[in-house]
C-alpha positions in Angstrom: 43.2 -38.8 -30.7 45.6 -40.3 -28.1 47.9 -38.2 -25.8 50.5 -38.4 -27.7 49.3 -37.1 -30.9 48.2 -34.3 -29.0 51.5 -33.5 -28.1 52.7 -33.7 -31.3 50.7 -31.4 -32.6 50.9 -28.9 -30.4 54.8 -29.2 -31.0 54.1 -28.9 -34.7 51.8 -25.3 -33.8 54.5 -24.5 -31.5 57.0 -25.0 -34.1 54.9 -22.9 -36.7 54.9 -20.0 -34.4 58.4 -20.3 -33.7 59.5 -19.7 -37.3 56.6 -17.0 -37.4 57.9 -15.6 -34.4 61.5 -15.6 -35.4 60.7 -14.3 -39.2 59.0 -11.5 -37.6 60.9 -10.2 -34.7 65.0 -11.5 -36.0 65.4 -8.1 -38.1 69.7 -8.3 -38.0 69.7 -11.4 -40.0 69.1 -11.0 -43.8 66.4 -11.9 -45.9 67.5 -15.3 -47.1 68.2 -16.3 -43.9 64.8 -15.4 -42.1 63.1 -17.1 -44.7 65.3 -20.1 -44.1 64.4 -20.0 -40.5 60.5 -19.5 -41.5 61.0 -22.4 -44.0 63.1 -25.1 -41.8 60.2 -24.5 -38.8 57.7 -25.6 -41.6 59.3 -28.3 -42.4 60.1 -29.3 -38.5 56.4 -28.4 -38.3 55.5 -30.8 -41.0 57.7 -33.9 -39.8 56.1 -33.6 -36.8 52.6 -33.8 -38.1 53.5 -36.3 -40.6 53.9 -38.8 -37.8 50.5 -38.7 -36.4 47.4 -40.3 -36.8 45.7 -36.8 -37.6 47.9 -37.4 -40.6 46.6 -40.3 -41.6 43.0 -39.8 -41.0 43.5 -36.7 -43.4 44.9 -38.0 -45.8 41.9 -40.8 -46.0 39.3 -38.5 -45.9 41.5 -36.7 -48.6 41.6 -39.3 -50.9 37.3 -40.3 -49.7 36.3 -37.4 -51.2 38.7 -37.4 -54.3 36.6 -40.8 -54.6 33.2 -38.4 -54.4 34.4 -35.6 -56.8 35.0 -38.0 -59.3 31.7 -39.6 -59.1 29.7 -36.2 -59.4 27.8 -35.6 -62.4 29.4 -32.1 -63.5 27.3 -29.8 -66.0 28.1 -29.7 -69.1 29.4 -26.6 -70.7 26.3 -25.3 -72.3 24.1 -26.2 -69.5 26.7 -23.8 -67.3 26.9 -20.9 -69.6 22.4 -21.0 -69.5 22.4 -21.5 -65.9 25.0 -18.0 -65.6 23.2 -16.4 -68.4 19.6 -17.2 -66.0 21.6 -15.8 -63.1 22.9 -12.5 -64.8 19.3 -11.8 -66.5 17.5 -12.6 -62.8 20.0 -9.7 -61.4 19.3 -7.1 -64.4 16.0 -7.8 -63.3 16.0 -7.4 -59.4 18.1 -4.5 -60.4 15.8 -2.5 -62.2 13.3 -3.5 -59.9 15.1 -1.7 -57.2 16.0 1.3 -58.9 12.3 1.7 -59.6 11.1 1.3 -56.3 14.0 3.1 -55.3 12.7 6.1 -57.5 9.7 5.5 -56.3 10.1 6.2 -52.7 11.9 9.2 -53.3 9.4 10.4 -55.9 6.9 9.8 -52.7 8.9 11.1 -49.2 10.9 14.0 -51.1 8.4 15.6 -53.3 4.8 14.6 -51.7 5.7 14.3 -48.3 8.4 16.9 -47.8 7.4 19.3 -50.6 11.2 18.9 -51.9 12.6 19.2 -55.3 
């Protein structure tokens, strides 16, 4: 990224903060117009950005990977409702599994061990 980029960046940031800043800490001025401040250093923020290269290299690694989400092979619906069914009965299991060796170790250190009940 050159220099200048840089430094537009960081003006866009600074910009951000600004609004952030002046939202926050600009309590006399009503609602609407806070927000108006918040949203015109957005927008500054956002001009700003839109003129880099950061922009553009975004925006066409944005548009590479819509490229590679539309050439996934998505599950179909049935194939998605076994895998979650798979998933759900895998945790009842583990679950129970727990709960028994849970038991288990109590039954053990509470009622052998420390002569609890």
């Amino acid at each position: 990224m050159e220099s200048v980029d840089k430094i537009k960046v960081a003006v866009a940031v600074l910009l951000l903060l600004a609004g952030a800043v002046a939202y926050q800490f600009v309590p006399a001025v009503n609602g609407a117009a806070r927000v108006g401040m918040l949203l015109a250093s957005m927008l500054a923020a956002f001009a700003v950005f839109w003129v880099t290269a950061l922009r553009r290299d975004f925006v066409d690694y944005a548009r590479d990977a819509w490229k590679e989400a539309k050439k996934v092979v998505w599950p179909s619906k049935k194939e998605t409702w076994q895998t979650t069914l798979v998933v759900f009965a895998f945790v009842g299991v583990l679950a129970l599994f727990m709960l028994i060796v849970d038991k288990g170790l109590t039954w053990v250190f509470y009622e052998l061990i420390l002569g609890r009940k």
